[in-house]
N, C-alpha and C positions, 0 to 999 in steps of 0.2 A: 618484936612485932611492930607493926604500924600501926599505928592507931591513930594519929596528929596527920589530918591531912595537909593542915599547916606546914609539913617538917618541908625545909630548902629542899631543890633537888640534887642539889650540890656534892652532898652527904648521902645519897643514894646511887646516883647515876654517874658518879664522878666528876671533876670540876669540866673536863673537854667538853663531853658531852653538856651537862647544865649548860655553859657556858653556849651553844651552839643552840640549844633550844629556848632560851632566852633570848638573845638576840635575832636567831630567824623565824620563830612561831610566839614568842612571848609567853613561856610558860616558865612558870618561877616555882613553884610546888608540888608537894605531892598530890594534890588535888587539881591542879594546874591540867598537868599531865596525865590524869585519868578522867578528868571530863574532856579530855580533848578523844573524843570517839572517832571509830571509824566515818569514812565517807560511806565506804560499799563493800560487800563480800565477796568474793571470790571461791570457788573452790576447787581444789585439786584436780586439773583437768579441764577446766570451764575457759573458755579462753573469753579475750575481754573482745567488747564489740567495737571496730578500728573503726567504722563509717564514723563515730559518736567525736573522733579527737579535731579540735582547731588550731587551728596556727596561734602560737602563743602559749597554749595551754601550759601550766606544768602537769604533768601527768606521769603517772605509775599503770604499766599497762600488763597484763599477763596474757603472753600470749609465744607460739610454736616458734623455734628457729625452722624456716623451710631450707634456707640455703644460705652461705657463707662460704666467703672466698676471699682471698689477697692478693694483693696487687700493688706493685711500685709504680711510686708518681712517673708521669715522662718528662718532664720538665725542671724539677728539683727533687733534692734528694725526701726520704721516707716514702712509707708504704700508709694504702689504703685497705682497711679491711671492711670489707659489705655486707651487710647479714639483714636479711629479707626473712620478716617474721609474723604471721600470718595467724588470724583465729578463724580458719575456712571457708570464710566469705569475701575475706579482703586482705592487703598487704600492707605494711609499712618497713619502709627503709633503716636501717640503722647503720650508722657508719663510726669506725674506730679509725682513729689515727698515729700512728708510729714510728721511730725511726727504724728500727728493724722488721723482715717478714715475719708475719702474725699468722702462717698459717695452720703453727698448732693451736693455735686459740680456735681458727674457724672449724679444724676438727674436732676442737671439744665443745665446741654450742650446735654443730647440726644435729638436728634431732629433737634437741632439748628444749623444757619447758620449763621459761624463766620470769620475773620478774623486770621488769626494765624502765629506769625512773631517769625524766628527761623534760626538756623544753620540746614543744612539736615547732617546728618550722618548715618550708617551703623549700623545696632546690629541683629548680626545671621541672614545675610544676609536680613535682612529687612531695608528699609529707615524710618526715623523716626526723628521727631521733638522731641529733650529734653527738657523739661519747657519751655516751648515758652509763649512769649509775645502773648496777645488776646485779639479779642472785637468781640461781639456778635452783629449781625447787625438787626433781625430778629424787628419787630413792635411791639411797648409797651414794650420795653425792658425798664428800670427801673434804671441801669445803670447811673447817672450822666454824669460821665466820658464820656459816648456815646452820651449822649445829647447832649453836649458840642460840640461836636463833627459834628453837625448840619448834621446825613446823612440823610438827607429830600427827595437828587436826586436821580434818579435811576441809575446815573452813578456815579463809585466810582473810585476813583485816587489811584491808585498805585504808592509810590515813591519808587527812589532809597534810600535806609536804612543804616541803621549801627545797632550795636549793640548798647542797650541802648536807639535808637534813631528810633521808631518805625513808619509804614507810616503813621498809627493814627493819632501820634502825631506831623510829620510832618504838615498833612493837616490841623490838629488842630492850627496849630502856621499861615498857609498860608489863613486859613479863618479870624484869627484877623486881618492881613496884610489889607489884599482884604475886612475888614470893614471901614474900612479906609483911604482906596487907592483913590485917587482925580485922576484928568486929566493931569498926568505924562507930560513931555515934551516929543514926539516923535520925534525919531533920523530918521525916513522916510519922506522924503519932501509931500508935501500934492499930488501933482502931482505924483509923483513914485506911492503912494498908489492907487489912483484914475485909473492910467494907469493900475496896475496889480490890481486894483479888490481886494486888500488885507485891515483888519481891522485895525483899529487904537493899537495903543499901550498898554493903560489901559483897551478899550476891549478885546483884544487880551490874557492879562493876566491874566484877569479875567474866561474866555474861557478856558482855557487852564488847568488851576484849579480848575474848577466848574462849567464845560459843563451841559446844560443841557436837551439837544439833542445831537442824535448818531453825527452827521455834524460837532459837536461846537469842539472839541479837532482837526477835522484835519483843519480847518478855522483857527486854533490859532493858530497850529504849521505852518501853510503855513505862515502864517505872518512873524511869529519867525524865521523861516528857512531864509527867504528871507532876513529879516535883517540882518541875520549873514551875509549872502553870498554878502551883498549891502555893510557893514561898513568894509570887507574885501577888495572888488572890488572899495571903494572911498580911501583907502588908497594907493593902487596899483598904481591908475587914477594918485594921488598927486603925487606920486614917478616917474611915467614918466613924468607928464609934466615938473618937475623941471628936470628932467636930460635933455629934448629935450630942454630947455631953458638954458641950460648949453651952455659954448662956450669950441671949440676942436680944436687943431691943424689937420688938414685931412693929412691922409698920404696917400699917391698914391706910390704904386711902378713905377717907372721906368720902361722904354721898355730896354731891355739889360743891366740888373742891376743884382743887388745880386739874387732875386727870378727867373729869368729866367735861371740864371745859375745852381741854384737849382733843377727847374725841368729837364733842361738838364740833369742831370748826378743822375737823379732816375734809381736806375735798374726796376722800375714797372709802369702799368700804373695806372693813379689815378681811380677812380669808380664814374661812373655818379653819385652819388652822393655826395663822398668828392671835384668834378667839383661843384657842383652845391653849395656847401654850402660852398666852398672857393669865389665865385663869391659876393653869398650874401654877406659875410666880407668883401670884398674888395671894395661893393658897401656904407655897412657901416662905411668903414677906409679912404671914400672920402669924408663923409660929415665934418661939423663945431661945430656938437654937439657931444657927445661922443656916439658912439656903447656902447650896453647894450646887450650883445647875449649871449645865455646858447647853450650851444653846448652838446647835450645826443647822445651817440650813444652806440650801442652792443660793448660788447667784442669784440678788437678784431677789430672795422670798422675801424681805421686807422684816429682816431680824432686827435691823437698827428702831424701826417702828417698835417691836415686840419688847426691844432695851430702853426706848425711852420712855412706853409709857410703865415700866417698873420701874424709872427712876424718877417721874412725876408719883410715882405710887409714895416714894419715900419721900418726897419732897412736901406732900399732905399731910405724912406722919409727922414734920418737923426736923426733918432728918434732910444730909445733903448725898449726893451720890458722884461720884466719879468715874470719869469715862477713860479708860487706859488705853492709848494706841498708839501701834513699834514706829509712827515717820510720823514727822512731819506735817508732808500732804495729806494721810488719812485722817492725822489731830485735826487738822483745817478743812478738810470738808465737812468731817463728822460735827463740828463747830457752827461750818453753815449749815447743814443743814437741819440740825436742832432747833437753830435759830429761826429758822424760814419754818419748817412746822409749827411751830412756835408762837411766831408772828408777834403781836403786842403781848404772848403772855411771857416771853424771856425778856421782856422789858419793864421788870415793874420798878416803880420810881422813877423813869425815864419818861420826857414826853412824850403821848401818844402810847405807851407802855399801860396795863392792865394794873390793877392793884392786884390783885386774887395771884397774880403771877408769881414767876420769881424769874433771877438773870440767872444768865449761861456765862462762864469764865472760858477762858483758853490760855493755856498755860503751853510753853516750850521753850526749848532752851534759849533759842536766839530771838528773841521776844525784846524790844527795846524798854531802857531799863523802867522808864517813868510807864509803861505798860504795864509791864511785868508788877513794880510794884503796887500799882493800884488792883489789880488781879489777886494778890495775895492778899492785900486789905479786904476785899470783897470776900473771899473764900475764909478767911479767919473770921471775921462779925457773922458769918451766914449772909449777907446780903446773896452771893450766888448758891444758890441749888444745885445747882449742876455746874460741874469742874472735868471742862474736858483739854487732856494734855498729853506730852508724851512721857517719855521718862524723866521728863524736869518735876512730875507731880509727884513725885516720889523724896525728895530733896528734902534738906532738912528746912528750910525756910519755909516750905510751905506746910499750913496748920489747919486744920479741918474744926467750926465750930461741934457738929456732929456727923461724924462720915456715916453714913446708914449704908451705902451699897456701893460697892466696885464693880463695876463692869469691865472686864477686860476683853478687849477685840485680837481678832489673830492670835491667843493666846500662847502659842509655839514661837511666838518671836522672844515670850518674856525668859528671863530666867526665875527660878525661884526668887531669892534673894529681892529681886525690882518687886516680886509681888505681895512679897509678903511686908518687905517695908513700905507701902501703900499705905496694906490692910493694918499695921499696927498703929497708924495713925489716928486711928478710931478710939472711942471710950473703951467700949465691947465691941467683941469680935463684931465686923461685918458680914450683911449678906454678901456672897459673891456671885455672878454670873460671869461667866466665861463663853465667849462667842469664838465661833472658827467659819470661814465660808467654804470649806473643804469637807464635803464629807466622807465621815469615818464609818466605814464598816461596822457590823455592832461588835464581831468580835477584838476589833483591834477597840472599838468605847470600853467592852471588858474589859479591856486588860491594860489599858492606855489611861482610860480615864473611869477607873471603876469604883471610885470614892464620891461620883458626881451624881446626880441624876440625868441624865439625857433627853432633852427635846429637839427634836427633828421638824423644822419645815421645808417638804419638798412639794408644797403647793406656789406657782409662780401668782404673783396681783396681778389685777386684771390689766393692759394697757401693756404689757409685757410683749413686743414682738418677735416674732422667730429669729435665728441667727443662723446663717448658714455660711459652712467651712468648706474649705477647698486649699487641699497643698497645690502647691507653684515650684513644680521641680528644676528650677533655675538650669541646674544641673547639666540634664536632657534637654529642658527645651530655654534656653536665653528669653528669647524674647516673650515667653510668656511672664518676665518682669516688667518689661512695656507695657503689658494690660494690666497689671496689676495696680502702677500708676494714674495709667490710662482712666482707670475705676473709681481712683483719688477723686481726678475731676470731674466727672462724673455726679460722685454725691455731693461734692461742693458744689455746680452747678447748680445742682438740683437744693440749695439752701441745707446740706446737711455739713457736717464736719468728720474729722479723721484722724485715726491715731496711728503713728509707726514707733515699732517696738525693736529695741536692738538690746541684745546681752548686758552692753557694757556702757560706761561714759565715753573712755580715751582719752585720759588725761595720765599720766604717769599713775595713779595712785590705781587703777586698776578699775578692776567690776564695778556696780552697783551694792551696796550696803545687802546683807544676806536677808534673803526671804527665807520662812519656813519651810518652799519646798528646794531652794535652790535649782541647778540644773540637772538636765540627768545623767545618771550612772555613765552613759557611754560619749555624753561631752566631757563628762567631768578627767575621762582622761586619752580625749582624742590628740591626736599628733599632726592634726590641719592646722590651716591657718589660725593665727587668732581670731577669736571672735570680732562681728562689727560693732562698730562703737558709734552710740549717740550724735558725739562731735565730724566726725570724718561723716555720717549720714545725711545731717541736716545741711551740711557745706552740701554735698554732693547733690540732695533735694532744693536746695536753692539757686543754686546752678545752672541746675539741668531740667526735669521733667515735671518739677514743680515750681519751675522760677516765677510765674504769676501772680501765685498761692501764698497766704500768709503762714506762714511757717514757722513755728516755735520750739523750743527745745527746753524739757524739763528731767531734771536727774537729782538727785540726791543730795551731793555736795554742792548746789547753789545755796546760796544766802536764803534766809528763811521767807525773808521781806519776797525777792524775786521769786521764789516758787505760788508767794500766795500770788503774789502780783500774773503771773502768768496764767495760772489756775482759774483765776478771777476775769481773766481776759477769754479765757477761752471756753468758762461756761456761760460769759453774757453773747458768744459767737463772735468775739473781736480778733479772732483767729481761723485759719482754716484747718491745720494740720498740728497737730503736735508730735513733735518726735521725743521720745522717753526711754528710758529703763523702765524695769521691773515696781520704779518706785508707783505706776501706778495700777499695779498689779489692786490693790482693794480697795475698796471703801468709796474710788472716784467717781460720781453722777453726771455726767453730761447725758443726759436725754435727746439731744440732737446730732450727736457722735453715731455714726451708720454703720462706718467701717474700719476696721483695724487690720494693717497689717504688720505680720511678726516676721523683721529679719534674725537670720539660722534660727528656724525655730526648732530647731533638733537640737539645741542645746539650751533647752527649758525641760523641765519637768512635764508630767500630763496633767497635774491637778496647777499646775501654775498656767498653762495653757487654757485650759478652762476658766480660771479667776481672769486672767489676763480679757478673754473673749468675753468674758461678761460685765464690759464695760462699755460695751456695745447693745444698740438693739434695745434700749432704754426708754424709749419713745418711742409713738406709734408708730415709725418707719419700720422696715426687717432691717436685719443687721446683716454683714461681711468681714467674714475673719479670712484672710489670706495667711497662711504657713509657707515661707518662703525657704526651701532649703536646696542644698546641692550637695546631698546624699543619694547613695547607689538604691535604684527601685529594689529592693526585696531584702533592704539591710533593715536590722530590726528599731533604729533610727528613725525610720521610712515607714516602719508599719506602726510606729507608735503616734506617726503622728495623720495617719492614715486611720487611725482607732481612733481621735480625736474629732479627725474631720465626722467619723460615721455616727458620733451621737453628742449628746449633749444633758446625757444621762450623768453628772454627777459621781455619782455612787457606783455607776458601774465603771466610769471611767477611774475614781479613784481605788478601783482594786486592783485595773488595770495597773495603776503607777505602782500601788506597793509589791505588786506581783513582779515588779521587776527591779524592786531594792532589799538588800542584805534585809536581814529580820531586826538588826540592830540600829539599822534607819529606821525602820518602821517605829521602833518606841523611840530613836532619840537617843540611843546610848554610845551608837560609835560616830556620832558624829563630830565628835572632838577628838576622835583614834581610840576612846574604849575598847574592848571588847565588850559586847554583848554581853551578859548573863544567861540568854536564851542558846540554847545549840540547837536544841532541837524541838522546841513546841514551835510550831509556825502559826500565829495568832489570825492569819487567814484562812489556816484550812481545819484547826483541830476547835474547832467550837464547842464540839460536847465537852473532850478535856478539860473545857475552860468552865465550864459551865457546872459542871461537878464538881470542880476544884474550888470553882466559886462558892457552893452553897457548902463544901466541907469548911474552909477556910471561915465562911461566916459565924456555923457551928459555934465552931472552938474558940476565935475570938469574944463571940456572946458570951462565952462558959467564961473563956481565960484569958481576958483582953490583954493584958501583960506576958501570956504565955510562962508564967511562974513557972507551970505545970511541965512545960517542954523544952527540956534549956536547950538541947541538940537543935531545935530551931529556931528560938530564940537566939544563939547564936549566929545562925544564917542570917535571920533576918537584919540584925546588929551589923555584922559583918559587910551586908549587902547596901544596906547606905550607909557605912563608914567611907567605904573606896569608894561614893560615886557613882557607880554604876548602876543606879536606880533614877540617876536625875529625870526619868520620863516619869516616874511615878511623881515627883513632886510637881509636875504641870498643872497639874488640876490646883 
């Protein structure tokens, strides 16, 4: 019997076969292979719905032979067989190819109800299957191969396919499995099962592949689903209880210390809610254990406020803090503008500098060296408080007198590994906060970030002005890129400035350095032209339609020295236009910047489109984000960024983006070609599952934080960050 879901499939299915599902679906075990579940069910008679198929798709379709017929070519030798196959409403083509008449085959499929597994493509505007893989499902069918194939039930499994690797013969490998299959160890404690009413494990996968009532597939995946969302929320559990078991130095600011004097000499007031969620920090940077807080808020709310005045919080305790950010530009502005909040108090022992103060460091890679080393001098004695860098802070030369707090920015650009050797540079563990400007649904914070605490500010500062969006369908209409320019001058004219945004650089080495959200699903594997590049833009805007205009170009791979130096130009307004990549997707402040426009902006993301636009509209002027693309009006390309234009809602826009990426982008796990772990909990839509799973999971952790008590999960969860496939759970 089976037991070891462990065992190769090698040794079960045969080496052809293994060998086939390895290579085209990447399944390697017996466990491999029976959480690979159905897509959809079928049943005896149900014919499949044809309106539903796209060009491209690979597809498995069940549905009637209406007609079949043979025919030889008139121009070269072999024959054409045509078989028109239909589920009542609609038709699709099929076509076999031969050297001899095929016309006992088209007597033996009229009639009949089959199976037929294929690529869909296009021919004189009709959909049609070319040689497709087949099996005839219909009673007394004659067929071996079918027999084999044991379809006895009235419900028939649909898998996810490949080429070569048919659902047939899928199901066929998963009924040897599931002959076999013994009393698995379950990873759900008997008590979890029993409280939610859900099946045991070896039944569960048995169900789930060979239902044999309508009931039995969603009882299976209820099971299924739960486990996923249970051995995510028991690792979550582990991960807080050891950090609350962690010991912390508490830092307490002071009454009339560096942070009061900070607020003192705000030209603003703070917003009930950057009040409210500096409070919480401050309630967490009192305790003995380490603060664990993700801090999400809008473009724009004034979170870097809310991070520094918890890193003056520590800097009163005696303690220093570090400011973590993935480029460059964002290390350097976050730099200036610390500093400029700041004013004589990041200057103490400096002329003109506060005593009561403390200085601000900046650390990065390409930092010249007599800089650099006086930086680290400063940050070793404590002279600097605050140490803001990129991933050069992490390094081994650089030494912390007492690191009290890590703030890391954009948090999805770090990897584990960058964060953790930060944080070990400290006595005792550090507080941490962790900022993103993207926000996250709560159910994807479950389950994404569910070791953290979460504070939300989605109130904008006062001085904030509107932004309004408008796509430029290049496409259809040319010359409404003319206005678009046209509108450059315009707000130059008018003393304001302007940002153009392009995909890439253009220089041999390729894109822009990878943002968090990357671009989207349906650039990432378009067949157009290459995207436009920074380089070939700014030529072209210096040229042409901006040739008056001061015009600058900033990207990633310049010298560090030339990006401040540009930066620096173009937030005292010694510039008119900057053209960039994505490197200035976050963190960049020009308050005189009006309008941005984004060339292909269908191949951005929608929460990068939103960071992108909120770089805009910073200042009492309204803002203009132009979307420049030359995509078909009613392609989903077109409506996403159509979704874009029509709000500026954040949150509803960021559900929009995950709503349209695999569940394995959503946490982070195939983004390096993983598989997923999730099949089937979708962390947008099943929130109660999550939520249940979450207070079981906390339970039994509190009882059994080692899980002694349940090795069968215990296992899983060992298992599950051995390979990897959890690196989203280590983001926090």
């Amino acid at each position: 019997m089976l037991t070891d879901l462990q065992t190769p499939l090698r040794g079960l299915v045969g080496d052809r076969t293994a060998k086939a599902f390895a290579e085209r679906l990447d399944l390697h075990t017996a466990e491999d292979l029976l959480r690979h579940y159905p897509r959809r069910y079928a049943k005896r008679g149900e014919l499949t719905d044809l309106a539903d198929l796209r060009e491209g798709e690979q597809v498995t379709v069940l549905a009637r032979v209406a007609r079949a017929s043979s025919r030889s070519f008139k121009n070269r030798k072999g024959h054409l067989l045509e078989v028109t196959v239909t589920d009542g409403t609609g038709l699709l083509r099929v076509t076999f190819f031969g050297s001899r008449n095929q016309q006992w085959l088209a007597e033996k499929l009229h009639g009949r109800v089959g199976l037929f597994s294929g690529t869909i493509d296009t021919y004189q505007g009709t959909r049609q299957l070319v040689h497709p893989d087949y099996v005839l499902l219909d009673d007394g069918h004659e067929d071996p191969d079918v027999e084999a194939m044991s379809y006895a039930g009235e419900i028939i499994p649909i898998y996810p396919a490949a080429a070569k690797v048919e659902t047939w013969k899928i199901q066929k490998a998963v009924g040897t499995l599931l002959g076999v299959l013994g009393d698995v160890p379950d990873p759900l404690p008997d008590r979890v099962r029993s409280r939610r009413g859900l099946l045991g494990l070896s039944d569960a996968l048995r169900l789930v592949h060979q239902p044999r009532a309508e009931g039995d597939p969603w009882r299976a995946r209820e099971r299924l689903r739960y486990e996923e969302a249970f051995l995510l929320q028991t690792v979550l559990a582990q991960r807080r209880s050891v950090t609350e078991g962690l010991p912390a130095v508490p830092r307490r600011a002071g009454t009339g210390g560096l942070l009061a004097a900070f607020d003192q000499r705000l030209p603003f007031e703070l917003t009930e809610g950057q009040r409210r969620v500096s409070g919480d920090i401050a309630d967490d940077l009192a305790r003995d254990h380490p603060m664990h807080r993700l801090l999400q808020g809008e473009v724009g709310s004034g979170k870097t406020v809310v991070a520094l005045r918890a890193m003056l919080s520590v800097v009163d305790a005696g303690g220093q803090a570090a400011l973590l950010a993935p480029t460059e530009v964002l290390a350097q502005q976050h730099h200036r503008s610390v500093t400029e909040l700041l004013g004589p108090l990041a200057e103490r022992g400096l002329l003109g500098g506060d005593d009561h103060g403390t200085r601000v460091a900046l650390l990065t890679g390409s930092q010249p060296t007599a800089v650099r080393r006086q930086a680290l001098l400063d940050v070793e004695n404590g002279d600097c408080g605050i140490v803001v860098g990129t991933h050069a802070l992490i390094q081994d030369k650089v030494r912390f007198r007492d690191l009290g707090l890590v703030v890391v920015d954009e948090q999805h650009r770090f990897g584990v590994e960058q964060r953790d050797a930060l944080r070990a540079k400290a006595v005792t563990p550090p507080h941490l906060l962790v900022m993103t400007a993207t926000p996250i649904p709560r159910t994807v914070a479950m389950t994404v970030f569910g070791d953290l605490d979460v504070s939300t500010l989605a109130e904008l500062p006062r001085g904030r002005s509107p932004i309004t969006t408008h796509v430029v369908p290049v496409g259809e209409k040319p010359h409404f890129l003319d206005r678009a320019w046209q509108r450059i001058r315009e707000e130059v004219a008018a003393g304001h400035q302007a940002f153009v945004v392009t995909p890439r650089i253009g220089d041999e080495e390729g894109s822009e350095e990878p943002s968090g959200d990357e671009v989207s699903p349906a650039a990432a594997t378009t067949s157009r032209r290459p995207p436009l590049a920074v380089l070939d833009t700014v030529a072209m805007l210096r040229e042409g339609p901006l040739a008056d205009l001061r015009v600058e170009v900033l990207h990633g791979r310049m010298p560090s020295d030339e990006k401040e130096e540009v930066m620096r130009r173009f937030v005292a307004g010694g510039c008119d236009v900057l053209v960039a990549t994505t490197v200035i997707e976050v963190g960049v402040d020009v308050p005189n910047a009006t309008v941005m426009v984004v060339m292909d902006a269908e191949r951005f993301g929608v929460s990068q489109l939103h960071q992108l636009r909120g770089r805009i509209g910073r200042g009492p002027a309204p803002g203009l984000c132009l979307l420049v693309t030359d995509t078909e009006e009613g392609s989903p390309s077109r409506e996403r960024l159509g979704a874009v234009a029509a709000t500026v809602d954040g949150f509803e826009l960021s559900r929009l983006d995950l709503q349209t990426r695999r569940e394995g982008d959503v946490l982070g796990a195939s983004q390096s070609g993983r598989r997923s772990s999730l099949r089937l909990l979708q962390v947008l839509e099943h929130e109660q599952v999550i939520e249940e799973a979450r207070d079981d999971a906390a339970h039994l952790v509190a009882e059994d934080p080692t899980l002694a008590g349940q090795p069968a999960l215990r296992e899983r969860v060992v298992a599950l960050l051995a390979d990897e496939r959890a690196d989203y759970l280590e983001k926090a």
